[in-house]
C-alpha positions as CSV (number, residue, x, y, z in Angstrom):
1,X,100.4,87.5,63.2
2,X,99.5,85.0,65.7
3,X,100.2,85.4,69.2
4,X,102.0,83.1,71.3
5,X,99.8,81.1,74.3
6,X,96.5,83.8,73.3
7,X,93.4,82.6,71.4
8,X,91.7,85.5,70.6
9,X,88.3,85.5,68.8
10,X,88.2,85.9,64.6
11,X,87.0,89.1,63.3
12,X,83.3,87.7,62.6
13,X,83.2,86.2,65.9
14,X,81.9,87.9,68.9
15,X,84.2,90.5,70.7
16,X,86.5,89.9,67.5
17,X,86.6,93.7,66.4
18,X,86.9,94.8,70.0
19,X,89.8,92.5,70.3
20,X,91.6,93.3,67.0
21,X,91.0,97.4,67.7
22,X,92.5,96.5,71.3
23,X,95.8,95.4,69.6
24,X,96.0,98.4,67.0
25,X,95.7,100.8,69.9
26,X,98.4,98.7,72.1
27,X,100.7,98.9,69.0
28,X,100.0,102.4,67.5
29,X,103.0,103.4,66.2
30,X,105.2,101.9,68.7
31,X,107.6,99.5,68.0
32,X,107.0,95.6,68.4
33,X,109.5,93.1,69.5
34,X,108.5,89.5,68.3
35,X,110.6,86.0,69.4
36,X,109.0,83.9,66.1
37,X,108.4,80.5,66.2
38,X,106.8,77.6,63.9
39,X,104.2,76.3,65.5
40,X,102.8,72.3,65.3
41,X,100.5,73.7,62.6
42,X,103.5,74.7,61.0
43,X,102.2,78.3,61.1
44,X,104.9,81.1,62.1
45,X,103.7,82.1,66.0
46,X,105.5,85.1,68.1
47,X,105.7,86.1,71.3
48,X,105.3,89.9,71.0
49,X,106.0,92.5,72.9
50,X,105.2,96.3,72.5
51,X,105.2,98.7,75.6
52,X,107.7,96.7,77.2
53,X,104.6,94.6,77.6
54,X,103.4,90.9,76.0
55,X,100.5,92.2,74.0
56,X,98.7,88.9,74.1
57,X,99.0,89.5,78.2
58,X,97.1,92.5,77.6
59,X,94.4,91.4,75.4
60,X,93.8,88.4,78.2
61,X,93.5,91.1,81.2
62,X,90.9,93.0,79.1
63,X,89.2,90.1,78.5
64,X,89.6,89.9,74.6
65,X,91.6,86.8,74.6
66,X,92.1,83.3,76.3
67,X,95.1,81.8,77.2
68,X,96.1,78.9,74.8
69,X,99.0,76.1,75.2
C-alpha cells in the first residue's frame, strides 16, 4: 500500500528494511483504518491509520520516511 504525503525508501534502498520492519511492528495484528484515494499516477494511495495513529506520521518521526506532497 502506498502511504499518503510519506516517501519511504524501497526495500533495496538504504534504511528500506528498517523502514518496512518499522510498519509491520506498528501494524502487528492491529487493525488499520485506510481513507483510499487514486493518486495522479493513477495508483490507489491511503491515508492509514493504526493505533489511533497515521502510520506514515510515525515512520517520518523515526526517521524512516520523508514527507511527500
Amino acid at each position: 500500500m502506498r502511504l499518503r504525503g510519506v516517501d519511504a525508501p524501497e526495500s533495496a534502498q538504504s534504511y528500506g528494511t528498517a523502514a518496512t520492519r518499522a510498519a509491520r511492528q506498528y501494524v502487528g495484528g492491529e487493525s488499520v483504518r485506510g481513507a483510499v484515494e487514486i493518486g495522479r499516477y493513477g495508483r490507489a494511495v491511503a491515508r492509514t491509520e493504526v493505533q489511533g495513529a497515521d502510520l506514515g506520521a510515525m515512520l517520518i518521526r523515526r526517521g524512516l520516511a520523508w514527507h511527500y506532497r
